[in-house]
C-alpha positions as CSV (number, residue, x, y, z in Angstrom):
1,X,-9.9,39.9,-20.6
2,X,-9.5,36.3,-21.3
3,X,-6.4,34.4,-19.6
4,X,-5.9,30.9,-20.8
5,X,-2.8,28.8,-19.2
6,X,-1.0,25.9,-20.8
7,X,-0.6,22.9,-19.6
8,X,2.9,23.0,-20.4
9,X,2.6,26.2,-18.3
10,X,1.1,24.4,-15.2
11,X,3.6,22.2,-15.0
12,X,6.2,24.3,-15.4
13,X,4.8,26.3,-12.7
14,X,4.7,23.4,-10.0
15,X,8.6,22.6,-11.3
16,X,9.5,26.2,-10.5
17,X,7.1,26.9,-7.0
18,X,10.0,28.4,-5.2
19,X,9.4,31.5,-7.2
20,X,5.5,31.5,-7.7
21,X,5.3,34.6,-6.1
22,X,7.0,36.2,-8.6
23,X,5.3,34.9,-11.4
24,X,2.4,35.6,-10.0
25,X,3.0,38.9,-9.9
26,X,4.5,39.0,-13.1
27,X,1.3,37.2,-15.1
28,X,-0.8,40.1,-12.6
29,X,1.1,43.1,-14.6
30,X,0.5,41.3,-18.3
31,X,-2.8,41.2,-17.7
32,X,-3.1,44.6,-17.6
33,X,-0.6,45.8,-20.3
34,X,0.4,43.0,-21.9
35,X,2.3,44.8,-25.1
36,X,3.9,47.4,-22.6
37,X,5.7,44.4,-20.9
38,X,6.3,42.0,-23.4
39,X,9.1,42.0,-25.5
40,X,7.4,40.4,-29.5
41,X,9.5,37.6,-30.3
42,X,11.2,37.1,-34.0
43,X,12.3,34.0,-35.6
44,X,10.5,30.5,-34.8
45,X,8.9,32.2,-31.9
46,X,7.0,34.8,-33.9
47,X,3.6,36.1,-32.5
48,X,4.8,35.5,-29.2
49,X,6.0,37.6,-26.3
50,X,8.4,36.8,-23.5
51,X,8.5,38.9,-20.1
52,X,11.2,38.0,-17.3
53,X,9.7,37.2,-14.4
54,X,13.1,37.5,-12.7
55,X,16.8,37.7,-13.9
56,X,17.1,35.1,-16.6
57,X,14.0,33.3,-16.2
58,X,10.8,34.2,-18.8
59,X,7.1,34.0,-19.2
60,X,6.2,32.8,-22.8
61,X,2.5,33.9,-23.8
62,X,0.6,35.1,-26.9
63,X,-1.6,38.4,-26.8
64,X,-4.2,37.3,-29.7
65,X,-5.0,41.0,-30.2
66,X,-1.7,41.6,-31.6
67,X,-1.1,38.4,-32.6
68,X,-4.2,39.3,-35.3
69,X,-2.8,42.5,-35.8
70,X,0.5,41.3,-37.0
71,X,-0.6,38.3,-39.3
72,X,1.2,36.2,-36.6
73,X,-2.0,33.7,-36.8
74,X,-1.3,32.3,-39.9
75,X,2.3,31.3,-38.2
76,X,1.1,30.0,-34.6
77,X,-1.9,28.3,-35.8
78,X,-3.3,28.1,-32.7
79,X,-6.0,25.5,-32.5
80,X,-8.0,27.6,-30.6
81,X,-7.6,30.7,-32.5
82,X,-11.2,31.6,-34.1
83,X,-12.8,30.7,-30.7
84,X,-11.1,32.9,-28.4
85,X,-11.3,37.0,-28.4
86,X,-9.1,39.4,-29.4
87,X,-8.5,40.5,-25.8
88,X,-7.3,36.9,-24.9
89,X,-3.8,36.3,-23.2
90,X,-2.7,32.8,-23.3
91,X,0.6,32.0,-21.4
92,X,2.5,29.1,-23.0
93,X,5.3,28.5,-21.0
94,X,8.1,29.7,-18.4
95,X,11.3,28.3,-17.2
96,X,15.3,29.7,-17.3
97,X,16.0,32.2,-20.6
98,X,18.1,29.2,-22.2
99,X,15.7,26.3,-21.5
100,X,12.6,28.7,-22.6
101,X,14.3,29.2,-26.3
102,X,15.3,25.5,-27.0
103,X,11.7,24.6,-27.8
104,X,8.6,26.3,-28.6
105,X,5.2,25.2,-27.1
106,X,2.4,25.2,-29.7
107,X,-0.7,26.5,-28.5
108,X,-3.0,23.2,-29.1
């Protein structure tokens, strides 16, 4: 398994340390199930999943296995896409439910 992390991701992470822990643990469990946790988004965020990683605050990541699967590639258009496997996880984001919806981080 592949695990790739945004930079938008990163930075979110250092904004949000005071629950790290959590996340950490959180990413941990994706990695190994990440269809069984996620929740496949619709609308503008199709091809990507979202898992909280405590009340009201989510994980953002693309699973390109199902990703492929779907025909959600030809929507994310991830730069990326042809070079990395089909067991690759690449978290995009994290931050409170409401702030997490209001924009969508392009894998580039």
């Amino acid at each position: 398994m592949e695990v790739l992390f945004s930079d938008v991701f990163v930075k979110s992470l250092k904004k949000h340390s005071s629950i790290k822990k959590e996340i950490q643990k959180k990413v941990d469990m994706i990695m190994e199930n990440p269809i069984a946790l996620g929740e496949p988004l619709k609308g503008n965020f199709r091809g990507y999943y979202s898992s909280p990683a405590k009340k009201n605050f989510l994980i953002i990541y693309l699973y390109c296995k199902a990703c492929r699967a779907r025909g959600d590639d030809k929507i994310v258009l991830c730069k990326d896409c042809t070079a990395c496997k089909d067991e690759t996880i690449k978290f995009v984001d994290i931050g409170p439910h409401d702030k997490a919806y209001k924009k969508k981080s392009y894998w580039s």
